[in-house]
C-alpha positions in Angstrom: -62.4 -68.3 72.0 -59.4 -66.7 70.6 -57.7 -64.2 72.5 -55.2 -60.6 71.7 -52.7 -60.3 74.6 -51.0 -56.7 74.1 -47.7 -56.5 75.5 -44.9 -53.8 75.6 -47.1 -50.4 76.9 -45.7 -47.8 79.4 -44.6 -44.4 80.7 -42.0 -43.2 78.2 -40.4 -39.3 77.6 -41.0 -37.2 74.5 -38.6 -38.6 71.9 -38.4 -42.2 73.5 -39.2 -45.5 71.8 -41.7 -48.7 72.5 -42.0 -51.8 71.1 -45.7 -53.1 71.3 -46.5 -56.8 70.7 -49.4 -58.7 70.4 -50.0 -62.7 70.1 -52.9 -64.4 69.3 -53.9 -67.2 72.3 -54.4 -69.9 69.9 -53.9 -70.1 65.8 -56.1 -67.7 63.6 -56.9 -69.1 59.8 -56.9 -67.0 57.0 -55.8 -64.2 58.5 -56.3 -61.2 56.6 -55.2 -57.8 57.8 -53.4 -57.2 61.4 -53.1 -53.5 63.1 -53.0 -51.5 65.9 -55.9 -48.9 66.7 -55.2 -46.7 69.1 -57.7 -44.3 71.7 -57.3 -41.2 73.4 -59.5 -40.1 76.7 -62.2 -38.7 75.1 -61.7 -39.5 71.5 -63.0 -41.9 68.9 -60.8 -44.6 68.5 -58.4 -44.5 65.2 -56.5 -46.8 63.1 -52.5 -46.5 63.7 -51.5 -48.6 61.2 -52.1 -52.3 59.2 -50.1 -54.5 57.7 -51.9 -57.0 55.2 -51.5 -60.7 54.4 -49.1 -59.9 51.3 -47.0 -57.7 54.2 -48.8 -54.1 52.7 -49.0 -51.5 54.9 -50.6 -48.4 55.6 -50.3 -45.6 58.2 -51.8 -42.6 59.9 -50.6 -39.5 58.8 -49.8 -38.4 62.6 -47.3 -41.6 62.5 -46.0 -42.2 59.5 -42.4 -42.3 59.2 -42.3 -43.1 63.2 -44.2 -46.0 63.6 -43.3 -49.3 61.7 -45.7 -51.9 61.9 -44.7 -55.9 61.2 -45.9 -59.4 61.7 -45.0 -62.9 62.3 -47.3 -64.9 60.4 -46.0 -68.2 61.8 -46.5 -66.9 65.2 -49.8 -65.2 64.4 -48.1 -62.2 65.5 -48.3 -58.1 64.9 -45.9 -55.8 66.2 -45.6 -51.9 66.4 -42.0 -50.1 67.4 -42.9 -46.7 68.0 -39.7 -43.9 67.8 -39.6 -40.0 68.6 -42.4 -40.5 70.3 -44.6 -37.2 71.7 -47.5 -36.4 74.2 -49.9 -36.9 72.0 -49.8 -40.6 71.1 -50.6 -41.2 74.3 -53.5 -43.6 74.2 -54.1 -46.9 74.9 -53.6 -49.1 72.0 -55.5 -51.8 70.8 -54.3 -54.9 68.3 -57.1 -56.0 65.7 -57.2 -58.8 63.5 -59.5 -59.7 60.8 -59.6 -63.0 59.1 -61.4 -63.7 55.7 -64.3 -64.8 57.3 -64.7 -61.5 58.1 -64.4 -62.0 61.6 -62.7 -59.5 63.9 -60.6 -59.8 67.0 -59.2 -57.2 69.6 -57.1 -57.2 72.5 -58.2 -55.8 75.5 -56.0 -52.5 74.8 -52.2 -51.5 76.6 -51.8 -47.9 77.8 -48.8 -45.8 76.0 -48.3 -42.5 77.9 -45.4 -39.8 76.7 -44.7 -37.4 79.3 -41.8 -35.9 81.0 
């Protein structure tokens, strides 16, 4: 059973940065697309942002040009550095990975709050 362990999450102040990380437990084959969903006390939860095989990526308006998202194929690795941050990303965050067997894998979340 392959495991998502999210690191990186905290308490940070409007305008502050994080750096989230997640690993796989053991290798993933034929990885396809890696991101970072994120959800809000009482909303659905929402893609962040994906970065693809071939190093695409794609964003949510609410973070683009904030947020970069990366990976370490070797280390079957995704990362998310969050700058200028603001009260409402706060959420907890949630790394996905889907291989081409269309199978689908999720770590069990990290909480990000912005507040003063």
């Amino acid at each position: 059973q392959v495991q998502l362990v999210e690191s990186g999450g905290g308490l940070v102040q409007p305008g502050g940065s994080l750096r989230l990380s997640c690993a796989a437990s053991r290798i993933i084959y034929r990885i396809n697309t890696m991101g970072w969903y994120r959800q809000a006390p009482g909303k659905q939860r929402e893609l962040v942002a994906a970065i693809t095989s071939g190093g695409s990526t794609n964003y949510a308006d609410s973070v683009k040009g904030r947020f970069t998202i990366s990976r370490d194929n070797a280390k079957n690795s995704v990362y998310l550095q969050m700058n200028s941050l603001k009260p409402e990303d706060t959420a907890v965050y949630f790394c996905n990975v889907n291989d081409l067997s269309r199978r689908v894998y999720w770590g069990q979340g990290t909480q990000v709050t912005v507040s003063s």
